[in-house]
Every structure is written in structure tokens, then in C-alpha cells.
ROSE-4610 file (N, C-alpha, C; in Angstrom, 1 decimal, always signed):
// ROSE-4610
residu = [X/X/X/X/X/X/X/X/X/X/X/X/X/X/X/X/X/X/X/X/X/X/X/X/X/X/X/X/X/X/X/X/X/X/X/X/X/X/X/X/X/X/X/X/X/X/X/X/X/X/X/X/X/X/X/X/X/X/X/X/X/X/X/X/X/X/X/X/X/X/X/X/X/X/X/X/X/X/X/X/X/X/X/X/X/X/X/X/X/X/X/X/X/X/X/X/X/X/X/X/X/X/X/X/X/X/X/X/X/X/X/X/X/X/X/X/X/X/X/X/X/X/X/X/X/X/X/X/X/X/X/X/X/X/X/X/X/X/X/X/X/X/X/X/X/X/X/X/X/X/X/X/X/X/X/X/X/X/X/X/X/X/X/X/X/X/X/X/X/X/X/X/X/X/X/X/X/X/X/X/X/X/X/X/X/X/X/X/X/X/X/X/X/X/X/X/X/X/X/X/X/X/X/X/X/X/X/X/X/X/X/X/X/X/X/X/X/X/X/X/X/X/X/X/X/X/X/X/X/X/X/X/X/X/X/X/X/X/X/X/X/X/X/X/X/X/X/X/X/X/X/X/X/X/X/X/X/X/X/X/X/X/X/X/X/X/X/X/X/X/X/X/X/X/X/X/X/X/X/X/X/X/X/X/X/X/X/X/X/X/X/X/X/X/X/X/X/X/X/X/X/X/X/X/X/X/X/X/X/X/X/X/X/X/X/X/X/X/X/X/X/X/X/X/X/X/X/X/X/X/X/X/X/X/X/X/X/X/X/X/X/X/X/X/X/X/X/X/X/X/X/X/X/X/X/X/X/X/X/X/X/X/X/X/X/X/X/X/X/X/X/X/X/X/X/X/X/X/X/X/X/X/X/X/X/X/X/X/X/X/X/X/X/X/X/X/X/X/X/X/X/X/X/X/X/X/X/X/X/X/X/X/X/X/X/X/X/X/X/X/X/X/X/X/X/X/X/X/X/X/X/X/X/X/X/X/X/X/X/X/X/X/X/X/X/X/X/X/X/X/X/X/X/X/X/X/X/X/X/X/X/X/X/X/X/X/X/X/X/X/X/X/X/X/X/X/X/X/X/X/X/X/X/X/X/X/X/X/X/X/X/X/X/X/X/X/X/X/X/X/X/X/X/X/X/X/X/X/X/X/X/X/X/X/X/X/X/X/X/X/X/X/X/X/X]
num = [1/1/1/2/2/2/3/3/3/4/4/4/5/5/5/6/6/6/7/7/7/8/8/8/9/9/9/10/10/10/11/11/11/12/12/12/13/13/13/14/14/14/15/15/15/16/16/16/17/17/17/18/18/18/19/19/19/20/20/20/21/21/21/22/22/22/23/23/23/24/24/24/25/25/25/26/26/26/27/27/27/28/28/28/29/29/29/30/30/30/31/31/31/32/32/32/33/33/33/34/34/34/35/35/35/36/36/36/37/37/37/38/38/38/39/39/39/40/40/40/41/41/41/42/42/42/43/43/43/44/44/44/45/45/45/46/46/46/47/47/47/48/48/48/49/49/49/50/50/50/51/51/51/52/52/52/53/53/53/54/54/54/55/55/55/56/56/56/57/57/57/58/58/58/59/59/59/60/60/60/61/61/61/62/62/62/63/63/63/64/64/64/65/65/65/66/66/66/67/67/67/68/68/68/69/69/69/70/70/70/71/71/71/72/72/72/73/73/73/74/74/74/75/75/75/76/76/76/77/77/77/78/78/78/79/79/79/80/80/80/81/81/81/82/82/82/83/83/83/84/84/84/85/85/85/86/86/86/87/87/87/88/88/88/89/89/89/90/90/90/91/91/91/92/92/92/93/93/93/94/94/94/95/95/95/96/96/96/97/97/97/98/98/98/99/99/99/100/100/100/101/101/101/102/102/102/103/103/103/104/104/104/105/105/105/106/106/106/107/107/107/108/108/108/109/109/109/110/110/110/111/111/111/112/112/112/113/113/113/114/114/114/115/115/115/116/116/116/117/117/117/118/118/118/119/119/119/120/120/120/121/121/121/122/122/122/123/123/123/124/124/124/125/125/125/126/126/126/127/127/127/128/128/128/129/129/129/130/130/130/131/131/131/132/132/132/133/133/133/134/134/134/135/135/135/136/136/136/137/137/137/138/138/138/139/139/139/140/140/140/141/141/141/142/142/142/143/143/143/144/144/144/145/145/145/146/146/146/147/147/147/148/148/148/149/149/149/150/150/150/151/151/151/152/152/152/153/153/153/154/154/154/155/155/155/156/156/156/157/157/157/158/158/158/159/159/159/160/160/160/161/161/161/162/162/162/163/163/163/164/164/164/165/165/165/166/166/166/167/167/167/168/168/168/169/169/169/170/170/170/171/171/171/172/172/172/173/173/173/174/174/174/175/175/175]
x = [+75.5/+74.5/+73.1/+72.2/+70.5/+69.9/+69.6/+68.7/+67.4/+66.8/+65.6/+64.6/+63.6/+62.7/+61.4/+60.7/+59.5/+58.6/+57.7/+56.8/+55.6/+54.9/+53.7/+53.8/+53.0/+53.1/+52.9/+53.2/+52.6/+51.5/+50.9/+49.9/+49.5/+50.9/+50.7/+51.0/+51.4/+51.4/+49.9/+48.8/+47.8/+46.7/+47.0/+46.1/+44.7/+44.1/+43.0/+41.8/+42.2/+41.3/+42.0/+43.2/+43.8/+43.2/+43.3/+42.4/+41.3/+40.2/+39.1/+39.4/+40.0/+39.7/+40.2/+41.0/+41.0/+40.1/+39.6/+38.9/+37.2/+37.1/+35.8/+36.4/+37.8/+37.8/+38.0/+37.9/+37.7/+36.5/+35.9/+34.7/+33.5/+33.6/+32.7/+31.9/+32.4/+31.6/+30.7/+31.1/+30.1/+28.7/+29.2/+28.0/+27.2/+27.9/+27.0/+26.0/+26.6/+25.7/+24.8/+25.0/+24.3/+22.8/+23.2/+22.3/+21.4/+21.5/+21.4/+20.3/+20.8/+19.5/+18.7/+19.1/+17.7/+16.8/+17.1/+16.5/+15.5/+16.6/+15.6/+14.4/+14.4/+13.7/+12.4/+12.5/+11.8/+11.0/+11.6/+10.6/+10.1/+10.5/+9.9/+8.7/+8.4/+7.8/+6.6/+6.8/+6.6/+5.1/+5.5/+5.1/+4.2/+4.9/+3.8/+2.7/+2.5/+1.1/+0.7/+0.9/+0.3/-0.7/-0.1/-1.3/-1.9/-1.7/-2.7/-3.8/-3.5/-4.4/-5.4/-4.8/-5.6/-6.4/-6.1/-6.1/-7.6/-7.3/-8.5/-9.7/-9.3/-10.2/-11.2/-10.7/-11.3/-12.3/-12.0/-13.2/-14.4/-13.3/-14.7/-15.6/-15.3/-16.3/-17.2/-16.9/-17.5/-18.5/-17.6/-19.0/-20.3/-19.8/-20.5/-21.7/-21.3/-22.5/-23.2/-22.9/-23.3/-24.0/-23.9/-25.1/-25.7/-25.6/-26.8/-27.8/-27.3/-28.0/-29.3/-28.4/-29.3/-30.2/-30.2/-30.8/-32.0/-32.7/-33.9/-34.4/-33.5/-33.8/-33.9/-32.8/-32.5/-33.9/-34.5/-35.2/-36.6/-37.0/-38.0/-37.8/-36.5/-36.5/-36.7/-36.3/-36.8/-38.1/-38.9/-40.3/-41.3/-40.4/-41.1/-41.0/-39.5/-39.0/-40.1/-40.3/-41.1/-42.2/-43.1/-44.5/-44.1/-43.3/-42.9/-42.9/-42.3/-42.5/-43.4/-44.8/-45.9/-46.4/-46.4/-47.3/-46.8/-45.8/-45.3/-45.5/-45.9/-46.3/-47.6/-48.6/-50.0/-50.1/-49.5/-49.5/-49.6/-48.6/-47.8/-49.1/-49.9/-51.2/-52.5/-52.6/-53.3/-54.6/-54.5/-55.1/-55.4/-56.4/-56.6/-57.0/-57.8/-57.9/-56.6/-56.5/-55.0/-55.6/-57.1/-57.2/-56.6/-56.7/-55.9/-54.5/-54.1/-52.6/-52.4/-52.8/-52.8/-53.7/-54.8/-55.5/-54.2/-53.5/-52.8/-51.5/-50.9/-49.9/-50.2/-51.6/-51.8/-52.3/-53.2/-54.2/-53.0/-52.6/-51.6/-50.9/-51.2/-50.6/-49.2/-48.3/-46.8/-46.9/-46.7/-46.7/-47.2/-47.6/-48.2/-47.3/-46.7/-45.8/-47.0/-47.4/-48.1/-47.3/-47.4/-46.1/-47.2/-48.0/-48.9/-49.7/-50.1/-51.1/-51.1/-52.4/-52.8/-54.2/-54.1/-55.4/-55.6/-57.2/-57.7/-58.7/-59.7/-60.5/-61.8/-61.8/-62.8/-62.6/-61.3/-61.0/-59.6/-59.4/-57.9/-57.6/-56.7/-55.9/-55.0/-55.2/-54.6/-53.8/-52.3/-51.9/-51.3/-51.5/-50.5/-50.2/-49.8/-48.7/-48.3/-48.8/-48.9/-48.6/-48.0/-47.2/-48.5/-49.2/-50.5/-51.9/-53.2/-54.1/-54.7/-53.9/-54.3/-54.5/-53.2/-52.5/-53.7/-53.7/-54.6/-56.0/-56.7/-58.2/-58.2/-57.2/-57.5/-56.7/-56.2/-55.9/-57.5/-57.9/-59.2/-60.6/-60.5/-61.4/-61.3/-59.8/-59.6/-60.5/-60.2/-60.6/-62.3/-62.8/-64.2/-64.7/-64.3/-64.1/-64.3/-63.4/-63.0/-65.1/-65.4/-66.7/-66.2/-65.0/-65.1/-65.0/-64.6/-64.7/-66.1/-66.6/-67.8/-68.1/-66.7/-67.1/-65.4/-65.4/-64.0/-64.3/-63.8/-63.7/-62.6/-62.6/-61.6/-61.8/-60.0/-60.5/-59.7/-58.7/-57.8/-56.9/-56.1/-55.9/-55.5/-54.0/-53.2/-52.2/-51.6/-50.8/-49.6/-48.4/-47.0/-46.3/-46.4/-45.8/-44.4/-43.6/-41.9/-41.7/-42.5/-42.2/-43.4/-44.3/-45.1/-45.7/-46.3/-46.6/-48.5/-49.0/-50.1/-50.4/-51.3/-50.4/-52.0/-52.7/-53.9/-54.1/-54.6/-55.7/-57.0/-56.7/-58.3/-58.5/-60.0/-60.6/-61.2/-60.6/-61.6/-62.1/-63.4/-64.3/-64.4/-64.0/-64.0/-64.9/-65.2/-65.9/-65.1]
y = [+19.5/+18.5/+19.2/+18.7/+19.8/+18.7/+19.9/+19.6/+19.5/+18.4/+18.1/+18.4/+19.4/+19.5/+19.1/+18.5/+18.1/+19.1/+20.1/+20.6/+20.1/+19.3/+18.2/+17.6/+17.9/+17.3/+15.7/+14.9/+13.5/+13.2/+11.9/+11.9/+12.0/+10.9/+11.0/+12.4/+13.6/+15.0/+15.5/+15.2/+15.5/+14.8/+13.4/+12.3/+11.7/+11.6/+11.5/+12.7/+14.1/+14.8/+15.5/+15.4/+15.5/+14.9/+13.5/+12.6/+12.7/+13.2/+13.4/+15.0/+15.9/+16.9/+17.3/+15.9/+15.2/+14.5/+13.5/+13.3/+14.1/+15.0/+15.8/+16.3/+16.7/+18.0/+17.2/+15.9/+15.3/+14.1/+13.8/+13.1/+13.5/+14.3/+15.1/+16.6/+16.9/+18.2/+16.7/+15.9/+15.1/+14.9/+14.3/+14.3/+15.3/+16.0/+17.7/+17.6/+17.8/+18.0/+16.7/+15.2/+14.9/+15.2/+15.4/+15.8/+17.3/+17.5/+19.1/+18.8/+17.8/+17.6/+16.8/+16.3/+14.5/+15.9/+17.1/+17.8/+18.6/+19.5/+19.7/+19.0/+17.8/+16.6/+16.5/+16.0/+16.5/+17.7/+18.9/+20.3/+19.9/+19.8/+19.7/+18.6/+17.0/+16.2/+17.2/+17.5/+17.8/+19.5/+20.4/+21.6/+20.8/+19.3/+19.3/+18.3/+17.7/+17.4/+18.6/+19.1/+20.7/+20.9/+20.9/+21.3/+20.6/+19.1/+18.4/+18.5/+18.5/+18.7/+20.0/+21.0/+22.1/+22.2/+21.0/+20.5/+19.8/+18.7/+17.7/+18.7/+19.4/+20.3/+20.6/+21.5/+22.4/+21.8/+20.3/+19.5/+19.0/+18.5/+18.5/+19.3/+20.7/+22.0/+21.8/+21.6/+22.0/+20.5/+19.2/+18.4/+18.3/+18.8/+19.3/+20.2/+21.3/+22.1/+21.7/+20.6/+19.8/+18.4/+18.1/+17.0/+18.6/+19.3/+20.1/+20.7/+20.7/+21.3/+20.3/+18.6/+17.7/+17.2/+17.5/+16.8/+16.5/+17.5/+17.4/+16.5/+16.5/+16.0/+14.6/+13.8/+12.9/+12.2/+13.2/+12.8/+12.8/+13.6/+13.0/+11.7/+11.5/+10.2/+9.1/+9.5/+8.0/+7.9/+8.9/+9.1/+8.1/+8.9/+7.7/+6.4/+6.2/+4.8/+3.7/+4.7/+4.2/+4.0/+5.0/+4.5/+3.5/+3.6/+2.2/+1.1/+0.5/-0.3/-1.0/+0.0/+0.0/-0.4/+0.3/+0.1/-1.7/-1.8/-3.3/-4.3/-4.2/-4.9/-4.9/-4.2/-4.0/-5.3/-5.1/-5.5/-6.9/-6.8/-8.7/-9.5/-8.6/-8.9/-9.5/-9.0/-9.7/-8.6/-7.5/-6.4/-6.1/-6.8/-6.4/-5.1/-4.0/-2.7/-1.9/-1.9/-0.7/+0.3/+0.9/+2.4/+3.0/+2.5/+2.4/+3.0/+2.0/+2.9/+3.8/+3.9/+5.0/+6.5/+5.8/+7.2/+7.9/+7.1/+7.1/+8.2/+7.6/+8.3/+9.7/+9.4/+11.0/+11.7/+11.6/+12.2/+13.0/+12.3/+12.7/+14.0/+14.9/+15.9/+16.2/+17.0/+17.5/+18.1/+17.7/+17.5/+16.6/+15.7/+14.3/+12.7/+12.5/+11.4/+10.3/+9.3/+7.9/+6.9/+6.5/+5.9/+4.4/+4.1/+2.6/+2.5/+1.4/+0.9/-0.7/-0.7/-2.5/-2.3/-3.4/-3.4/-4.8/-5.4/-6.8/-6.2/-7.6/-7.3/-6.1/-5.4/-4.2/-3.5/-3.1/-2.4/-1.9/-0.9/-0.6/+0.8/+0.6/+1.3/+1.8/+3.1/+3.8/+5.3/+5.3/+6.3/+7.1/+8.6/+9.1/+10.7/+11.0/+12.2/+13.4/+14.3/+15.9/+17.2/+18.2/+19.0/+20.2/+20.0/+21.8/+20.8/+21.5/+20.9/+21.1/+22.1/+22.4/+21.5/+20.8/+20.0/+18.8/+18.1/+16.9/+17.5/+18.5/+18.9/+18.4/+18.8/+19.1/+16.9/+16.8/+15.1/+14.2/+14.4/+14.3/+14.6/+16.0/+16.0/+15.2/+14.9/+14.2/+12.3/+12.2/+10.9/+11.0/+11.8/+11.9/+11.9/+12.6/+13.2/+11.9/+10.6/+9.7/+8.5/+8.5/+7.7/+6.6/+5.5/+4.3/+4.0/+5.4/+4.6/+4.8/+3.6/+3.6/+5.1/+4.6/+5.6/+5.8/+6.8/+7.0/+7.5/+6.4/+6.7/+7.5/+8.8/+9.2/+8.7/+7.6/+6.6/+7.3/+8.4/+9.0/+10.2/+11.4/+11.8/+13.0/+13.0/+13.3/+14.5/+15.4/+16.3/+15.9/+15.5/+15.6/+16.9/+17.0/+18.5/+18.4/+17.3/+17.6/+17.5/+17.3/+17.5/+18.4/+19.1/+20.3/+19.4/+17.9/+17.4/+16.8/+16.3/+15.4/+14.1/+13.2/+12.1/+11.3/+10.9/+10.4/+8.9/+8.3/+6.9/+6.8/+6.5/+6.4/+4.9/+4.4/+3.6/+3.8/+3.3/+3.2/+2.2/+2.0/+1.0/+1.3/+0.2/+0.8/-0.4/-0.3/-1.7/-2.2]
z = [-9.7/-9.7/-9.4/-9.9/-10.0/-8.7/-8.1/-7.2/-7.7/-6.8/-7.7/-5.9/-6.3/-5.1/-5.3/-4.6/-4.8/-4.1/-4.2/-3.7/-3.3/-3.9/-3.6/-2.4/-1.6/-0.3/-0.2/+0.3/+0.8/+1.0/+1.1/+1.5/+3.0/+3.5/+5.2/+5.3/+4.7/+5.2/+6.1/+5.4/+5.5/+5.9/+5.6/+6.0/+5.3/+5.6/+4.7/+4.4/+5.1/+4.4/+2.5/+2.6/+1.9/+0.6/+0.8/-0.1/-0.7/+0.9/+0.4/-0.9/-0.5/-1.2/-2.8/-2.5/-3.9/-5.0/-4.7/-4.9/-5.3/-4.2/-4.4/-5.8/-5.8/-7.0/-8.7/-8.2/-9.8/-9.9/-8.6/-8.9/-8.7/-7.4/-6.7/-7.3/-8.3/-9.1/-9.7/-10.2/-11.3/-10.5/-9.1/-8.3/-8.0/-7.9/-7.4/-8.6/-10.0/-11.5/-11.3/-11.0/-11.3/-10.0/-9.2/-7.7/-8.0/-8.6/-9.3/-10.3/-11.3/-12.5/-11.6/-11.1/-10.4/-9.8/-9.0/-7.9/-9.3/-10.7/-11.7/-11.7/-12.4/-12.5/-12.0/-10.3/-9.7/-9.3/-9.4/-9.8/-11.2/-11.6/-13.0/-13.0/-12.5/-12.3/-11.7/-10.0/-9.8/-10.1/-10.9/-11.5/-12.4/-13.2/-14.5/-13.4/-12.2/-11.8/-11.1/-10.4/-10.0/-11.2/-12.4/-13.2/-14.0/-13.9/-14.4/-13.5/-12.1/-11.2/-11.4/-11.6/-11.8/-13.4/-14.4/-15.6/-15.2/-14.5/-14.0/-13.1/-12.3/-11.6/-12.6/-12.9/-14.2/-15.0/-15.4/-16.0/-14.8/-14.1/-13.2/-12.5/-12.7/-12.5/-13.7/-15.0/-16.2/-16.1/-16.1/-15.6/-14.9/-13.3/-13.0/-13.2/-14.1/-14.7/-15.9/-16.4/-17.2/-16.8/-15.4/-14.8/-14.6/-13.8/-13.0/-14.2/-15.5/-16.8/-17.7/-16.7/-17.8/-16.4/-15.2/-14.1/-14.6/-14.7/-14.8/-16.0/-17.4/-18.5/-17.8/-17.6/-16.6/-15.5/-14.7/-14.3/-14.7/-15.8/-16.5/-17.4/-18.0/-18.4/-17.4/-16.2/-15.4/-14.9/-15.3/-15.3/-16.4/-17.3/-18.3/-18.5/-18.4/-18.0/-16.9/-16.0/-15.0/-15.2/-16.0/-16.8/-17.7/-19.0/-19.8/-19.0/-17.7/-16.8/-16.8/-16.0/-15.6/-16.4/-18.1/-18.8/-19.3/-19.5/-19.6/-18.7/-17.4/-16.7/-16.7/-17.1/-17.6/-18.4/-19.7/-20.8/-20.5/-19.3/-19.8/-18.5/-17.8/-17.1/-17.5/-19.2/-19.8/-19.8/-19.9/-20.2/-21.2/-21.7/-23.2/-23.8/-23.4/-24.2/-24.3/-25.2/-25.5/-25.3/-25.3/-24.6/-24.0/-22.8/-21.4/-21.5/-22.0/-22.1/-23.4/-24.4/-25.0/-24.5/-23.8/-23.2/-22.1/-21.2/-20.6/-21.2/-22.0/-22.9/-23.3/-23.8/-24.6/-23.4/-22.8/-21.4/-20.0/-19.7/-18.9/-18.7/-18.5/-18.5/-17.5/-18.3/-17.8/-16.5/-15.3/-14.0/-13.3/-13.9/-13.3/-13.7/-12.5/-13.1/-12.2/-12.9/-12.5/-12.0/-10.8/-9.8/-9.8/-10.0/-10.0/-10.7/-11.6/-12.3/-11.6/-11.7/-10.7/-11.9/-12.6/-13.7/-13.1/-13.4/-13.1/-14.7/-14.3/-16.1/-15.4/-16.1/-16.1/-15.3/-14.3/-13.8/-13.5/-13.3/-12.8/-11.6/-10.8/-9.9/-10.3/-10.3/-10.7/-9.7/-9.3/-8.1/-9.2/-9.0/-9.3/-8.0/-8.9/-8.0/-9.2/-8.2/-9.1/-8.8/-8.7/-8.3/-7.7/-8.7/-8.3/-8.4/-7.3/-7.8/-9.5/-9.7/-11.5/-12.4/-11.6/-13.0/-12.5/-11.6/-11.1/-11.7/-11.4/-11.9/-13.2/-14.0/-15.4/-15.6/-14.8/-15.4/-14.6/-13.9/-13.2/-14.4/-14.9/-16.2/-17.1/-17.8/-18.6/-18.7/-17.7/-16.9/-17.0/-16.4/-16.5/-17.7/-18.9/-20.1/-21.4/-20.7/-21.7/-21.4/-23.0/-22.5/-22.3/-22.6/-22.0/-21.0/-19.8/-18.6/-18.0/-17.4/-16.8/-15.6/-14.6/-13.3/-12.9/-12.5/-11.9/-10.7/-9.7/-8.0/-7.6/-6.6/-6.4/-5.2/-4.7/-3.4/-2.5/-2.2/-1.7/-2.1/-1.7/-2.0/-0.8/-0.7/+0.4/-0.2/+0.5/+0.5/+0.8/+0.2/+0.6/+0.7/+1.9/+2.7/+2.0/+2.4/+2.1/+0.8/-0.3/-1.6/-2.2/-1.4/-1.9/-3.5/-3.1/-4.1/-3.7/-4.6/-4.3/-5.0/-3.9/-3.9/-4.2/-5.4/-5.4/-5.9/-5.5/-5.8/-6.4/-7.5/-8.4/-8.6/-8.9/-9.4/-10.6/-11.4/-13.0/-13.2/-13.3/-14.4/-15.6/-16.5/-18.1/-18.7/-19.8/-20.5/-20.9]
């Protein structure tokens, strides 16, 4: 008669680590692989903002040197913007010679931005601000220069130390 032997141990032989090491060796690789790609995944998530960041940096250096290149462009436009103002609030004053502001437009020379006009009839106030006395002499001549205006009062005119600028108040009488 054949002897029949079982070699396979029980399960009570071993108890439940037995089990577990069962288990690990037919479910437990799956988990490892899948714990393995999620961890890829994340390096990989990971690496690709690292360099979006260093992506986005990069532009905003190059921006950067592209406001610092147009500043100035920039702030002469609000220069003018600021005379266009002025001169539209002139206008809408009821200031009838267009001299005025075309003498204004053309006369004006490049370092003199005009921060107030206050016009009534036959007269106007006029402040501006100018970097050298050069530039003010020669807008000062200008002024004297033009025959409509009767008299040009220089009523003030002060030094701005913290912007190495000058800062003047005229009176024109014009016909």
C-alpha cells in the first residue's frame, strides 16, 4: 500500500506569520510595484515644477529688463498725458486763444515738464519744473520771445534739493 506523505506544513504549524508570508509572495510584490511607480510619479511631478519654476524665473528676469528699458519711455508718456490734461482743462475753461497752447506744445523744451496751468481771460499761471537752469533760461526766452504776451512775471522759483530739479511760477499777460 503507497504511502502518501504530505510535506506542506499546516497552517496552525506556523500560525499566522505563515499566512502573512504568503500572501506578501502573491499579493504583496503587486503592492511594492504599484508603491514604486506612485513614488516615480511623484519625482517626476515633482522635477517637472522645479523647472517650470526656474522656466517662470527666467521670464521674469527678462521682464524685468524690459520695464527698466521702457521706464523712462513710460514716464515721459505720463508727462504728456499730464500736459494733455492740463491743456483740456484749459480748454474746457473757456480760454479762447489757441496760441497758448500751441505756443505751449511747440515752445517747451525737453526737460521741462509743466505740472499747472490756471488760465482766467487775459491771463494765465503757469508752474513748471526743470532739471538745469539751461533748460528754464532758454524756456524763459522763449516766453519773452513770443509778441502776444504782454509781460511775463517771474512770481517764484525754488530749488528741489531731493530731485536736483527747479520748481518755477510765472504770470503771463497775453491779449
Amino acid at each position: 500500500m503507497p504511502l502518501n506523505v504530505n510535506l506542506k506544513p499546516s497552517a496552525d504549524t506556523y500560525g499566522n506569520s505563515y499566512s502573512f508570508f504568503e500572501w506578501f509572495s502573491t499579493y504583496g510584490k503587486y503592492l511594492l510595484v504599484i508603491f514604486n511607480i506612485t513614488l516615480f510619479a511623484f519625482y517626476t511631478y515633482k522635477t517637472s515644477l522645479i523647472r517650470k519654476r526656474a522656466l517662470l524665473k527666467e521670464e521674469i528676469q527678462k521682464m524685468e529688463i524690459d520695464i527698466e528699458t521702457l521706464k523712462p519711455l513710460a514716464l515721459e508718456y505720463n508727462k504728456t498725458q499730464k500736459v494733455t490734461k492740463l491743456v483740456e482743462k484749459a480748454r474746457k475753461e473757456d480760454v479762447k486763444p489757441t496760441f497758448l497752447i500751441n505756443f505751449l506744445k511747440s515752445s517747451t523744451p525737453v526737460g521741462i515738464s509743466i505740472e499747472k496751468i490756471d488760465a482766467k481771460q487775459g491771463e494765465l499761471m503757469l508752474t513748471a519744473v526743470s532739471k538745469s537752469p539751461e533748460i528754464f533760461s532758454s524756456f524763459v526766452a522763449a516766453m519773452i520771445n513770443e509778441k502776444r504776451f504782454l509781460s511775463v512775471i517771474l512770481i517764484s522759483s525754488t530749488k528741489i534739493e531731493k530731485e536736483d530739479s527747479y520748481i518755477s511760477k510765472f504770470k503771463l499777460i497775453y491779449k
